[in-house]
C-alpha positions in Angstrom: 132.9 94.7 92.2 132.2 97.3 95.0 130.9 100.9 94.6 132.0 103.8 96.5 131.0 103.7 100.1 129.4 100.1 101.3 127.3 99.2 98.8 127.7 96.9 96.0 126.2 96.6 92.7 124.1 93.4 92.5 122.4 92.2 88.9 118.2 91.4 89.2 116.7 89.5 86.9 113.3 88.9 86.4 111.7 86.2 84.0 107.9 86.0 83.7 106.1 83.3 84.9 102.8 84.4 82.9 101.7 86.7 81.5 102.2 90.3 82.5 100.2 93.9 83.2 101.8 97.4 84.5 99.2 99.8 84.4 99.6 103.2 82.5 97.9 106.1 81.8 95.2 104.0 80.1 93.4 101.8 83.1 90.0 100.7 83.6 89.5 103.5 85.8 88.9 105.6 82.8 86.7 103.3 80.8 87.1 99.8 78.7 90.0 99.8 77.5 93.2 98.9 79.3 96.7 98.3 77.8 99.9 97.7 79.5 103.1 99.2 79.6 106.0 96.7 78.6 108.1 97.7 80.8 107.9 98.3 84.7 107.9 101.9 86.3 110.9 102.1 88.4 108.2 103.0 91.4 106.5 99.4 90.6 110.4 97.9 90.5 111.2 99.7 94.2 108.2 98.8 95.7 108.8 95.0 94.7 111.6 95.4 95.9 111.2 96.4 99.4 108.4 94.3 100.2 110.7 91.4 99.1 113.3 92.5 101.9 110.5 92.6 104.4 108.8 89.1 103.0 112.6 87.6 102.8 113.4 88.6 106.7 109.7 87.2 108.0 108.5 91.0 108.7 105.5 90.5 106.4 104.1 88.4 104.6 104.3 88.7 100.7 100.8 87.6 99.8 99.3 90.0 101.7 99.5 94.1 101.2 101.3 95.7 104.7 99.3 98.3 106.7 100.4 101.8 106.8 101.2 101.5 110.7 103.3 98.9 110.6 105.4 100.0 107.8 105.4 103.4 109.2 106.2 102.7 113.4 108.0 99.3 113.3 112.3 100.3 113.6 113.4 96.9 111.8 111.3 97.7 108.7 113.1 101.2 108.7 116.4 99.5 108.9 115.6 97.3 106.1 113.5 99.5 103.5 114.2 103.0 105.5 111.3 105.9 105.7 110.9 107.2 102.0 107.2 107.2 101.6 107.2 107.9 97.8 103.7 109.9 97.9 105.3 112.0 95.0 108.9 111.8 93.3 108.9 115.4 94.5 109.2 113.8 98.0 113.0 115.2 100.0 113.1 111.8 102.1 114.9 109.2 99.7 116.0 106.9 102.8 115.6 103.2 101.2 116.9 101.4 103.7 119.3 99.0 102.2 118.9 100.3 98.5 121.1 102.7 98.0 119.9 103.4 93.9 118.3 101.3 91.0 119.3 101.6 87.8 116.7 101.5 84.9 115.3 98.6 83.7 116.7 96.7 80.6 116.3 93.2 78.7 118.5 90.2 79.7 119.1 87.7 76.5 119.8 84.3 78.3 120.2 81.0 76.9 121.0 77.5 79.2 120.8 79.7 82.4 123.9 82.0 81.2 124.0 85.5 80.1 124.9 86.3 76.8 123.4 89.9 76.5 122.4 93.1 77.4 119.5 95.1 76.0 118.5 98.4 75.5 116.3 99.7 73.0 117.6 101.5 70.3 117.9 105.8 70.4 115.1 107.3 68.0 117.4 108.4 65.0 117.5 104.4 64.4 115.3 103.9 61.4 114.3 100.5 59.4 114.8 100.5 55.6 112.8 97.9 53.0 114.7 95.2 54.1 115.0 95.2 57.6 118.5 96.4 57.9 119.6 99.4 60.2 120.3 102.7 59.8 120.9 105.9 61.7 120.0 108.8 59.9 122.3 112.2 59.8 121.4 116.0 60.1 122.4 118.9 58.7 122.2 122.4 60.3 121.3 125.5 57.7 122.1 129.0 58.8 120.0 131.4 58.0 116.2 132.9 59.4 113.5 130.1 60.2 110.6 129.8 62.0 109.3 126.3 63.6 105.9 125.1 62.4 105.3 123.5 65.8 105.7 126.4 68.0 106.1 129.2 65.8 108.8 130.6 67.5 111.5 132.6 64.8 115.6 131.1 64.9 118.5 131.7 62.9 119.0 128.1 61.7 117.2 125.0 60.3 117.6 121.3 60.8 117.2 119.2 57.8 116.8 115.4 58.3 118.6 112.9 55.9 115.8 110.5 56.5 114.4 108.2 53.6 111.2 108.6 53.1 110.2 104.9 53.7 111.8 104.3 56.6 110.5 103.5 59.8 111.3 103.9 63.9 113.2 100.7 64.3 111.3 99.0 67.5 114.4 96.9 68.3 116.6 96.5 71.1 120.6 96.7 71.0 123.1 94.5 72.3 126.3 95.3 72.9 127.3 94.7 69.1 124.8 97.0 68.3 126.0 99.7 70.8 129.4 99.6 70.0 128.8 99.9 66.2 126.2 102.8 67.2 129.1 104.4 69.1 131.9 104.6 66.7 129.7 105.1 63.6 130.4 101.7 61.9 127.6 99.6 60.0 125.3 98.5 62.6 123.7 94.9 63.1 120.7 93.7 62.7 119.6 90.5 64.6 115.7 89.7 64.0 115.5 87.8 67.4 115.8 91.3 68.7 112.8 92.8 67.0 110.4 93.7 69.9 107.5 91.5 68.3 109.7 89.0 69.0 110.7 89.2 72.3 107.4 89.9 74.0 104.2 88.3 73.2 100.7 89.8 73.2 97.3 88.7 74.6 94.4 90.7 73.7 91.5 89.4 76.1 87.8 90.6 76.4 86.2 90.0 80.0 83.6 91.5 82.4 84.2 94.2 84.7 83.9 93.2 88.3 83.4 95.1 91.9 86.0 98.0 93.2 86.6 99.7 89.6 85.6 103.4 88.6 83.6 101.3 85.6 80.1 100.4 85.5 80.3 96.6 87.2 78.8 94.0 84.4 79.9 96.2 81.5 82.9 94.4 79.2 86.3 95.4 78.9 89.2 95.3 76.1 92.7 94.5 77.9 95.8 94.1 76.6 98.7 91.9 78.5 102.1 90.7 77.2 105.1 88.0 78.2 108.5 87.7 77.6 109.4 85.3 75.0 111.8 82.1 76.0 115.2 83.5 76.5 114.6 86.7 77.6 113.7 88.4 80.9 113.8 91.9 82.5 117.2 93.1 84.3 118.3 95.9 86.7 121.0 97.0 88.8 121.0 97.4 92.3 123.5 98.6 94.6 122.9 97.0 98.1 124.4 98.1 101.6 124.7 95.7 103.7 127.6 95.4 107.3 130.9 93.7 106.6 130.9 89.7 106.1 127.0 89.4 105.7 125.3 88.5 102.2 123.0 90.3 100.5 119.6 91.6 102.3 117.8 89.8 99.2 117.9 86.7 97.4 116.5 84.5 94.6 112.6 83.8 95.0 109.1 84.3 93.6 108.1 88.0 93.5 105.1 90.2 92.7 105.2 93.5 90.5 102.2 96.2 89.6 98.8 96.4 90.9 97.5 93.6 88.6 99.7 91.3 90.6 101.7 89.5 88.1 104.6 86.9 89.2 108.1 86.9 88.2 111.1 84.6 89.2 114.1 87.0 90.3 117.6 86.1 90.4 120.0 88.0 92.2 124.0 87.8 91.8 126.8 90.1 91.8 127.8 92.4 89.0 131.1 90.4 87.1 132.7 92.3 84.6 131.7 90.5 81.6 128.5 93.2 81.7 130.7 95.9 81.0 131.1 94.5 77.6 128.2 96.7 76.8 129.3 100.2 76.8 125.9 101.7 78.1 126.3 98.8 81.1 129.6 100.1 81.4 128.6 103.9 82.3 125.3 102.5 83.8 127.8 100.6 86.4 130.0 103.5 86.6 127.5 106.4 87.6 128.0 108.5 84.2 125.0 108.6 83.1 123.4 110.9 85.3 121.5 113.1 82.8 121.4 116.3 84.9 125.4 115.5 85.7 125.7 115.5 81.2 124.0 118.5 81.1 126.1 120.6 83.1 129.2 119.2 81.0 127.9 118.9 77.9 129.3 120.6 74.4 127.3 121.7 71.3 129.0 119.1 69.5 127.8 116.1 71.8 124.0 114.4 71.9 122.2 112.7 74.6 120.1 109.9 74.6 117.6 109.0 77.1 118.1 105.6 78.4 115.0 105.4 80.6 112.2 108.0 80.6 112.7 111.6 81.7 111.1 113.8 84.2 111.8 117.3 85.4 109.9 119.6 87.2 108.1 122.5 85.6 111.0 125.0 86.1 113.8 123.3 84.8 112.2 121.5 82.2 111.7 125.0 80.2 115.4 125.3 81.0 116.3 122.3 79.4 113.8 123.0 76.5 115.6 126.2 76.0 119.1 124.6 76.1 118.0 122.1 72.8 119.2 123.0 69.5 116.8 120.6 68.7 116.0 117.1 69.7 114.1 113.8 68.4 111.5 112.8 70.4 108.6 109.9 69.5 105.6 111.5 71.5 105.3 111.7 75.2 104.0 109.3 77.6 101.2 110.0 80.6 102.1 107.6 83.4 100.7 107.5 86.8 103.8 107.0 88.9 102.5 106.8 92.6 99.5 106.5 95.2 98.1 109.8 96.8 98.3 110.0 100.6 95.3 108.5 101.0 96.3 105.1 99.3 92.9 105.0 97.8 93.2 106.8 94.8 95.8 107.3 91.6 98.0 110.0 91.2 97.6 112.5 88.5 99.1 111.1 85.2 102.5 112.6 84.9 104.4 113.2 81.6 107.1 111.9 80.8 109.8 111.9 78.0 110.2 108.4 76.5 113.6 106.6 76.5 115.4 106.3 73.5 114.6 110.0 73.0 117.4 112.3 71.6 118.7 115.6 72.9 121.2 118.1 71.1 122.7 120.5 73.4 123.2 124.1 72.3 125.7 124.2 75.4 126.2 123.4 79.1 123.3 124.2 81.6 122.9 123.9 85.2 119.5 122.9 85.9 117.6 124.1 89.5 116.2 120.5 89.6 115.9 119.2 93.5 114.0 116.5 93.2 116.1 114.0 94.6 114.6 110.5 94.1 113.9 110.2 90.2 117.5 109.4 89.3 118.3 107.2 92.5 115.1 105.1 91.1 115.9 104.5 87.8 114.6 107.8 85.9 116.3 110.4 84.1 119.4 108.2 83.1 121.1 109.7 80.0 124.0 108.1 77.6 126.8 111.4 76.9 127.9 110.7 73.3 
């Protein structure tokens, strides 16, 4: 299956070899207590990635870190993994080389080496009753004067919740059963195999900190790590350019991601059609889930739901707060996305809305928003329902 121009969507899996940790907000360069993220940031993803094209055509070595130079003056490296320096996601160069976009990462169900399933977690009007079963919880909009106890500010309607009192955010991930009950409003399945407690497992370790760390050296720390369960591993798409007749510019092999330098196995192959089984694969495959794209053609009766986490910049994210009737959001995240210049210290944290979120349109808006690499990285990726 080709996309438009000369790339072509590839499928990247990666299982976990041991256990795994992607560093957040909360690092030991704040104190004792470091936790990690479940998922990968799509600037951990791209910059395993590219240093796997360089390792995989013997420009450097994947053991070792590259220097700045090299990266920076050498013309095959640009071929391969272009000039996009990533210091921010503000950043106007988004020349990757070879990688023309990345979608966002999702779970791959697998069982004898075969795919049988696509995961993404569930939107956040999913809730769990007493019995475990699934549910997705209804709204009803009130005319009339109110004024929000969160921000005080004074509307002309109010949003009443049909949400049981009992119930809980469902932290589950849906397959394509799932999705296409979700969809067209049917009964939706429930599969405990997809719980998240049961697909990733957690360590909880106690050790001593050590040299080149912001904390006192000797003192102890609390870290938390996780692994995927048998049968289940990480999965992204890729589109790929590469000249007429020649294979992909990366192949299967033993890759590192995030800063604590955990290993994964990666599979590469090309997209077939059976992933567009899963409608969200389907528009994730087919480029329509661009969330500033949905904005702009958006109704009042239509929701979004974040299918990877969101992040504007200051201007039009009061646009798009403005252009919610209302939304249903399960906190915020602080994630620090990139180096500085420097390469010597971490970014400031940036916030970011998590996926799964839920947005409700009032109508149409065309955001300002220039920043050009989030979306071709695997941020702001919105399903139009």
């Amino acid at each position: 299956m080709e996309s438009q121009g000369s790339s072509k969507p590839y499928l990247i899996t990666f299982k976990s070899i041991n256990r795994f940790f992607f560093g957040s907000s909360y690092s030991l360069g704040e104190g004792f207590y470091a936790k990690s993220l479940k998922f990968p940031q799509p600037t951990t993803v791209l910059g395993c990635i590219r240093n796997t094209i360089l390792a995989q055509n013997n420009l450097i070595e994947i053991t070792k870190i590259p220097q700045k130079d090299f990266l920076e003056n050498n013309e095959a490296v640009k071929q391969f993994t272009g000039t996009s320096k990533i210091e921010t996601l503000s950043d106007s160069d988004d020349n990757f080389g070879v990688v023309e976009r990345i979608s966002p990462v999702f779970l791959i169900k697998q069982a004898e080496g075969k795919i049988e399933d696509t995961l993404f977690h569930v939107p956040a009007d999913v809730v769990q009753g007493e019995r475990s079963f699934l549910t997705c919880y209804e709204y009803e909009k009130k005319e009339g004067s109110a004024k929000s106890s969160y921000s005080g500010r004074k509307i002309n309607y109010a949003i009443l919740f049909r949400k049981q009192p009992k119930s809980v955010n469902a932290n589950y991930y849906g397959g394509r059963s799932f999705w296409d009950a979700y969809l067209n409003k049917k009964l939706l399945p429930y599969d405990p195999a997809y719980e998240e407690d049961n697909i990733f497992s957690t360590y909880k370790n106690v050790g001593i900190e050590r040299e080149n760390r912001k904390a006192k050296t000797g003192a102890f720390y609390f870290k938390i790590e996780y692994s995927l369960r048998d049968g289940f591993s990480f999965g992204l798409v890729i589109w790929l350019k590469s000249k007429n007749g020649e294979d992909a510019p990366l192949k299967d092999g033993i890759v590192i991601l995030g800063g604590e330098r955990s290993t994964f196995s990666m599979k590469v192959s090309l997209v077939t059609r059976d992933l567009l089984s899963n409608p969200v694969m389907e528009r994730i495959i087919n480029g329509k889930c661009d969330l500033i794209d949905n904005l702009s053609n958006c109704t009042n009766k239509e929701k979004l739901i974040a299918l990877s986490p969101v992040i504007l910049d200051e201007q039009s994210s009061n646009g798009f707060a403005k252009a919610m009737e209302h939304r249903i959001i399960n906190g915020l995240h602080s994630i620090r996305t990139v180096k500085r210049a420097n390469g010597k210290e971490k970014s400031e944290a940036a916030r970011m809305i998590p996926a799964g979120s839920i947005f409700y349109p009032s109508c149409s808006i065309s955001l300002s928003f220039n920043w050009v690499i989030p979306y071709k990285i695997g941020y702001n990726y919105a399903l139009r329902i």
